[in-house]
N, C-alpha and C positions, 0 to 999 in steps of 0.2 A: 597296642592290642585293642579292638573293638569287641564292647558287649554283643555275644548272642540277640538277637531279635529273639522275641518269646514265641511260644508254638502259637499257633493259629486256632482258635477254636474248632472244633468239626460243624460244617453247615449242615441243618435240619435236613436240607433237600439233598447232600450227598448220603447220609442217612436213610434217609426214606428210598431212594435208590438203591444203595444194594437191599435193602429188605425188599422190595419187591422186584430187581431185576438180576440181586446174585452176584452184581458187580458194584462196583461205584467208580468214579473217575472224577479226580481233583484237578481243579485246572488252575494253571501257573502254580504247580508246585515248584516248577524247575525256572527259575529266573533263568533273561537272559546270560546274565553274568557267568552262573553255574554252568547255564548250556557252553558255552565258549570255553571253558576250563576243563570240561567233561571231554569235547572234543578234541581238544591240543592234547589231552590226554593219552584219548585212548589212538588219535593220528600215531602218537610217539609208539604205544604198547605197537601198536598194526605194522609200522616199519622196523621195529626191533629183532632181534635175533633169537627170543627168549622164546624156548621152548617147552618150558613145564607150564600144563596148563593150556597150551595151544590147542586149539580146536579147530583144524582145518579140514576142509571139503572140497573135491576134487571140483564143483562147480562156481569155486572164485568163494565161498564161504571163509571168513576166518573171524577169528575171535579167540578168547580166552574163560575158559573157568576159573572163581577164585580172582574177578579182578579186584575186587576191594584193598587185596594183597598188594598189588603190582602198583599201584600208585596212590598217593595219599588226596587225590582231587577225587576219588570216586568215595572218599569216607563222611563227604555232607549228604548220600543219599540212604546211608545207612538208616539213619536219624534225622530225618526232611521233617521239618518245623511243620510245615502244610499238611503230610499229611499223617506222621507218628501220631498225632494223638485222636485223627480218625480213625486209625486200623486201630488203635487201643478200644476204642467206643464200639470200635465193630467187634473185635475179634479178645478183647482182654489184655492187662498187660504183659501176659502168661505169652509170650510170641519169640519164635528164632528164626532167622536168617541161617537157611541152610545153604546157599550156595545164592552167587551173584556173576552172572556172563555179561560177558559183553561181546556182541555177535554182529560182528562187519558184514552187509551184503555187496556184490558189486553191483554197480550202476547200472541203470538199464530199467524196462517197466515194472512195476511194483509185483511182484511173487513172493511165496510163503513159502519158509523152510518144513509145512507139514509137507504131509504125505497123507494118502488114505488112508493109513492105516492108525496113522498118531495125529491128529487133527485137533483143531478148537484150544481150548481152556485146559490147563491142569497143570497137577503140583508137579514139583519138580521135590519126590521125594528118594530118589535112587539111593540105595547104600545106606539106607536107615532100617532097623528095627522096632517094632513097638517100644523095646526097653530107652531108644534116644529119644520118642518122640511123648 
């Protein structure tokens, strides 16, 4: 069994970023190793048969809601060293993981599953109350 590596500090300049641009972006939170486990992953979830959870779209879209469920290789991003204890500094440790997709596009030139009408940035708070949040 190998020790945990410890979490990573929060960098001042990721910090200072979202305070002035609303976002922040951590880079190499996702080693390669994770990427390649994440992938064999969710390849297996994408050829499976399993259907609760499936989120398919008539335009080659699929994926799943809830995949933290479906396989135990997506449960290092719950709790990512890199960047848990910068969303702590940003956001408190007062934080829940309402839902986690994972959302297959097909090949082809880079497109966006918005639309006009649901575009950009935002929570994915569906099916919650004031009293769960």
């Amino acid at each position: 069994m190998s020790t945990p590596l410890p979490p990573v500090a929060p960098d001042a300049g990721t910090i200072n970023a979202f305070e002035r641009d609303g976002y922040a972006v951590v880079r190499d939170a996702i080693t390669p190793d994770l990427r390649d486990r994440l992938l064999t992953a969710a390849e297996k979830l994408l050829a499976s048969d399993i259907t609760q959870g499936r989120d398919r779209g008539g335009d080659g879209k699929d994926g799943f809601r809830g995949c933290l469920n479906l396989d135990p290789a997506f449960l290092p991003l719950l709790a990512n060293r890199a960047v848990l204890p910068t969303v702590v500094q940003l956001l408190s440790p007062n934080i829940h993981l309402l839902s986690a997709h994972l959302i297959a596009l097909p090949s082809g030139p880079p497109r966006t599953i918005r639309i006009p009408g649901r575009h950009g940035w935002h929570r994915d708070m569906y099916g919650l109350s004031l009293i769960h949040i």
